[in-house]
C-alpha positions in Angstrom: 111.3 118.2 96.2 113.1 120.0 99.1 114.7 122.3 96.2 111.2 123.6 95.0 110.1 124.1 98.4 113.2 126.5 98.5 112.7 127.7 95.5 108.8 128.3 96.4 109.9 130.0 99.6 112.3 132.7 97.4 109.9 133.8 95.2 107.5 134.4 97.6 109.7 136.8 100.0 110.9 138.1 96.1 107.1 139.2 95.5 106.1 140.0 99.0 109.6 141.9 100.1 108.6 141.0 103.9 109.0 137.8 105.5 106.3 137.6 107.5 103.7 137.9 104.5 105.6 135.7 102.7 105.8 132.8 105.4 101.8 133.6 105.6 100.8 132.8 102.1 103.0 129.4 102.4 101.4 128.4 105.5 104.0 128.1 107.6 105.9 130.0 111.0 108.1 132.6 110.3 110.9 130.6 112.1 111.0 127.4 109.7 110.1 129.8 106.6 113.3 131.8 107.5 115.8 129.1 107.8 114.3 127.6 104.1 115.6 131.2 102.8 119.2 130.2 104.6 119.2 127.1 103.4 118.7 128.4 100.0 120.9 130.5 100.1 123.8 128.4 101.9 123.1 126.2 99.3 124.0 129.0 96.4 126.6 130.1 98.7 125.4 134.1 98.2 122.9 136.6 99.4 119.5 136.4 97.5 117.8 139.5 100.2 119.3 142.2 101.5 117.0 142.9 105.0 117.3 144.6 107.7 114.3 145.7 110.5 112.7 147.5 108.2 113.2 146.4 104.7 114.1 143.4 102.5 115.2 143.6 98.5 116.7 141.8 96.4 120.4 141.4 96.2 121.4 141.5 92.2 121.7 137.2 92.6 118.2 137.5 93.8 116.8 139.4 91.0 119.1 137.1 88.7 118.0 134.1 89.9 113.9 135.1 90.1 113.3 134.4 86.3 114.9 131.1 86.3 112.9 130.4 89.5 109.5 131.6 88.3 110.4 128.8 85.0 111.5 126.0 87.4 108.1 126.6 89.1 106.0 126.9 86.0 108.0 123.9 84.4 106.9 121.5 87.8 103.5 123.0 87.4 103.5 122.0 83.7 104.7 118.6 85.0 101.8 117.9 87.4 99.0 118.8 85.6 100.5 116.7 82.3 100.8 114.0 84.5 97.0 114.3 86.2 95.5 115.4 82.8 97.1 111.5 81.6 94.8 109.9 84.5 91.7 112.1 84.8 91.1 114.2 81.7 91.7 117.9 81.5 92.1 119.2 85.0 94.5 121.9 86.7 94.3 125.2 88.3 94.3 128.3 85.6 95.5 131.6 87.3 93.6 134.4 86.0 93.8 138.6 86.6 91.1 140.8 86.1 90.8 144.6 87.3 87.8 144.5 88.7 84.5 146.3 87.9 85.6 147.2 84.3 85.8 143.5 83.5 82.3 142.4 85.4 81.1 142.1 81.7 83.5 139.8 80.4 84.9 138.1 83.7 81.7 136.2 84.3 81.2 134.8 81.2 84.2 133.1 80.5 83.9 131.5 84.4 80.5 130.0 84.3 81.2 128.9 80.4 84.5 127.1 81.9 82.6 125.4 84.8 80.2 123.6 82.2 82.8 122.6 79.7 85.6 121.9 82.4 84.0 121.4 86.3 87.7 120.0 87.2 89.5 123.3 86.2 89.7 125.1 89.1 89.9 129.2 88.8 92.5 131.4 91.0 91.2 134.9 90.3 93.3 138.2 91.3 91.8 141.3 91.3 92.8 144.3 91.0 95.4 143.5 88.1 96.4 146.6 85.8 96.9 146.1 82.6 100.6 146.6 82.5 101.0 144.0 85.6 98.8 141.4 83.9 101.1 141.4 81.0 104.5 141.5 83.1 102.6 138.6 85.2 102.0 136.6 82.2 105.0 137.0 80.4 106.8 136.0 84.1 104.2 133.0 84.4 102.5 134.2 87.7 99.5 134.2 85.9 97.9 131.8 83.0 95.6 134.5 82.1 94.8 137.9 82.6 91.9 140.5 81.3 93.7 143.5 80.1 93.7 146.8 77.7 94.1 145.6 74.3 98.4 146.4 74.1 99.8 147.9 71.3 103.4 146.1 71.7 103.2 143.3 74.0 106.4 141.4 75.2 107.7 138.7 72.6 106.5 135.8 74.4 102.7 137.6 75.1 99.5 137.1 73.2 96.9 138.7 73.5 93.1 138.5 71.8 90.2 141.1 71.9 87.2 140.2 73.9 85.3 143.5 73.8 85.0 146.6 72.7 83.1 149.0 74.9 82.4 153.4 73.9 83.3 155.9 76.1 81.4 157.8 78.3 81.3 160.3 81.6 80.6 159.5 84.7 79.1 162.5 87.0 77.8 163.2 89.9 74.2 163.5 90.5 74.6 166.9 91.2 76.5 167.8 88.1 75.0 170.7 85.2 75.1 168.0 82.6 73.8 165.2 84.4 70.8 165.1 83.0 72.0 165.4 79.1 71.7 162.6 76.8 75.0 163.1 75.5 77.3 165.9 76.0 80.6 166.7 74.5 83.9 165.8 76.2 85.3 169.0 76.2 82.6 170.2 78.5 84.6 168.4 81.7 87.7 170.2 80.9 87.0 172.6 83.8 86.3 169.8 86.0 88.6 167.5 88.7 88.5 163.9 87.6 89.0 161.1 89.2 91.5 158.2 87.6 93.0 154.7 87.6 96.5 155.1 88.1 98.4 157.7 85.7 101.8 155.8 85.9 101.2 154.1 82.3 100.4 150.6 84.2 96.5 151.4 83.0 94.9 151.0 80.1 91.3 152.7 81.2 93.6 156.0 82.5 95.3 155.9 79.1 92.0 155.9 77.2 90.6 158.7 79.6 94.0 161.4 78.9 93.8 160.3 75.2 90.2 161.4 75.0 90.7 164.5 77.1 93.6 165.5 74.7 91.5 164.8 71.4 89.5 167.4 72.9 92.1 170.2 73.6 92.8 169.7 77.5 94.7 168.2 79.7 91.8 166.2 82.8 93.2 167.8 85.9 93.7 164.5 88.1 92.7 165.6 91.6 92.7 161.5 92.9 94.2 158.3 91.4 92.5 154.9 92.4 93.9 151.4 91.2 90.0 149.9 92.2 87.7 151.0 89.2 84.7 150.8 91.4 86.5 152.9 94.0 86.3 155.5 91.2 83.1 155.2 90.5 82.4 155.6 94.2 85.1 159.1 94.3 82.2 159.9 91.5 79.6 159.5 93.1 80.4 161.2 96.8 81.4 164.4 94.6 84.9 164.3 94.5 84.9 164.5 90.9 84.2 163.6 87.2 85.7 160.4 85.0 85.6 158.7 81.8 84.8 155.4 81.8 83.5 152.3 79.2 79.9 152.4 78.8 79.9 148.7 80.3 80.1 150.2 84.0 76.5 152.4 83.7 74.7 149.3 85.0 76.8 148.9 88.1 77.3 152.6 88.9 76.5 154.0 92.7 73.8 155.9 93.8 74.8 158.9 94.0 76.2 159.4 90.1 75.2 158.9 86.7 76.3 157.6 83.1 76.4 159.6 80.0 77.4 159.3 76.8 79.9 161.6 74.9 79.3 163.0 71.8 81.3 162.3 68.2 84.1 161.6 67.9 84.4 157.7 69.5 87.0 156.8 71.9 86.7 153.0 72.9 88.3 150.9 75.6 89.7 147.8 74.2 89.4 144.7 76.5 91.9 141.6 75.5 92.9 138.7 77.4 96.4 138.2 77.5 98.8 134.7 77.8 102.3 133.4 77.2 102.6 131.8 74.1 105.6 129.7 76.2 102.8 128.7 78.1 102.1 125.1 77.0 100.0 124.1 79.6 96.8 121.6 78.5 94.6 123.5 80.9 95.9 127.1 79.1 95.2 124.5 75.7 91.7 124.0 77.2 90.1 127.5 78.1 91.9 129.5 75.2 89.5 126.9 73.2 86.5 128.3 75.7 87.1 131.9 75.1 86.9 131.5 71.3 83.5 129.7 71.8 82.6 132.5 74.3 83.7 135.8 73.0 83.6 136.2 69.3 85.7 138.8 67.6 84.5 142.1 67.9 83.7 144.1 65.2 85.1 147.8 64.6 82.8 150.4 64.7 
């Protein structure tokens, strides 16, 4: 077992690029975490991190050797739970990554349907998991699950089911001329700052909000990006700005702004929940059964 210790211990500092966070989420001194690396890498007889004072990457064996680590891991994982699921039933730890407010209407469902059907599943939730990291995380097996805009091309070894399908709509300030409306048209915001989830291509919500912007002849000028969707909403509501945002959020908004609804044409945010298909896990087996029972496919509009 010393190996996966090691091996545990690498991929770690791979995720964290810093020793002392890495030596913290393995409970254990910097010292003793620091010569495992060594060891490792004495053992392999070449650099895995290049670090100085100030910085520590990968060396190209490092990022050669991180996939095969990340299987080794998930392969012993695999190999545990098989072996406790023989004794006990279906029990294990599922590893699951949501984004956070968008997903407060699909999130809770699934975990309070999993704690009747399976109380010995235990949940490890991530927050603040972008959609294009959730997919990377599953494919890699760093997480079982994750909640994520519906992809148009996932990875080979990804799968990925719709959960919900949610309409479009603004989110003002209180303040704002069209607050009051019922509905107002999207290109009315095109002389407005917005506020967004990241803009790199890593979110699905930011992709939905420049597609929707462009249907309606303008480009949102993007005066702050946010990777917490509630921090957003917050940005909204202290005046910063306007966004678009699914309709699922207008119970949850802050005092301070308001939901409306956008005129014809539709846009719609996509949520899917995403997994490896190489993921053969009992416990994966288990809750995939739980989300059918749970969320039903939705229907187009």
């Amino acid at each position: 077992m010393t190996e996966i210790r090691w091996l545990e211990a690498f991929v770690a500092v791979a995720e964290e690029l810093h020793f002392g966070r890495a030596a913290l989420r393995l409970h254990m001194a910097q010292s003793p975490f620091s010569q495992t690396i060594r060891k490792l890498e004495s053992d392999l007889g070449t650099r895995l991190f290049e670090r100085n004072t100030r910085s520590v990457a990968l060396t190209p064996a490092g990022h050669a050797l991180l996939p095969r680590a990340y299987r080794v891991l998930q392969e012993m994982r695999l190999a545990r739970e098989a072996a406790q699921t023989e004794v006990a039933g279906i029990r294990g730890t599922i590893r699951v990554g949501f984004s956070g407010a968008v997903n407060h209407l699909t999130l809770p469902p699934l975990t309070r349907a999993l704690r009747r059907s399976y109380p010995d599943i235990h949940l490890e939730l991530t927050s603040r998991v972008r959609t294009a990291d959730g997919l990377a995380s599953v494919a890699n097996g760093t997480l079982d699950l994750a909640f994520v805009g519906y992809p148009e091309s996932p990875a080979p070894s990804v799968t990925a089911r719709l959960v919900a399908r949610e309409k479009i709509g603004a989110v003002l300030p209180l303040d704002h001329p069209l607050a009051g409306e019922t509905s107002i048209p999207v290109q009315s915001l095109a002389d407005d700052d917005f506020i967004s989830p990241p803009m790199d291509g890593s979110s699905a919500m930011s992709e939905v909000l420049l597609a929707s912007c462009m249907a309606a002849g303008f480009r949102p000028r993007v005066v702050q990006e946010l990777s917490d969707p509630y921090m957003v909403l917050t940005f909204v509501a202290a005046g910063v700005g306007v966004t678009l945002m699914n309709s699922g959020i207008a119970s949850i908004i802050p005092s301070g702004a308001t939901f409306v609804a956008l005129d014809d044409p539709q846009h719609y945010m996509n949520h899917a929940i995403a997994w490896s298909s190489e993921n053969d896990s009992a416990v994966l087996a288990a809750v995939l059964a739980v989300i059918d029972q749970t969320f039903p496919q939705p229907g187009s509009d």
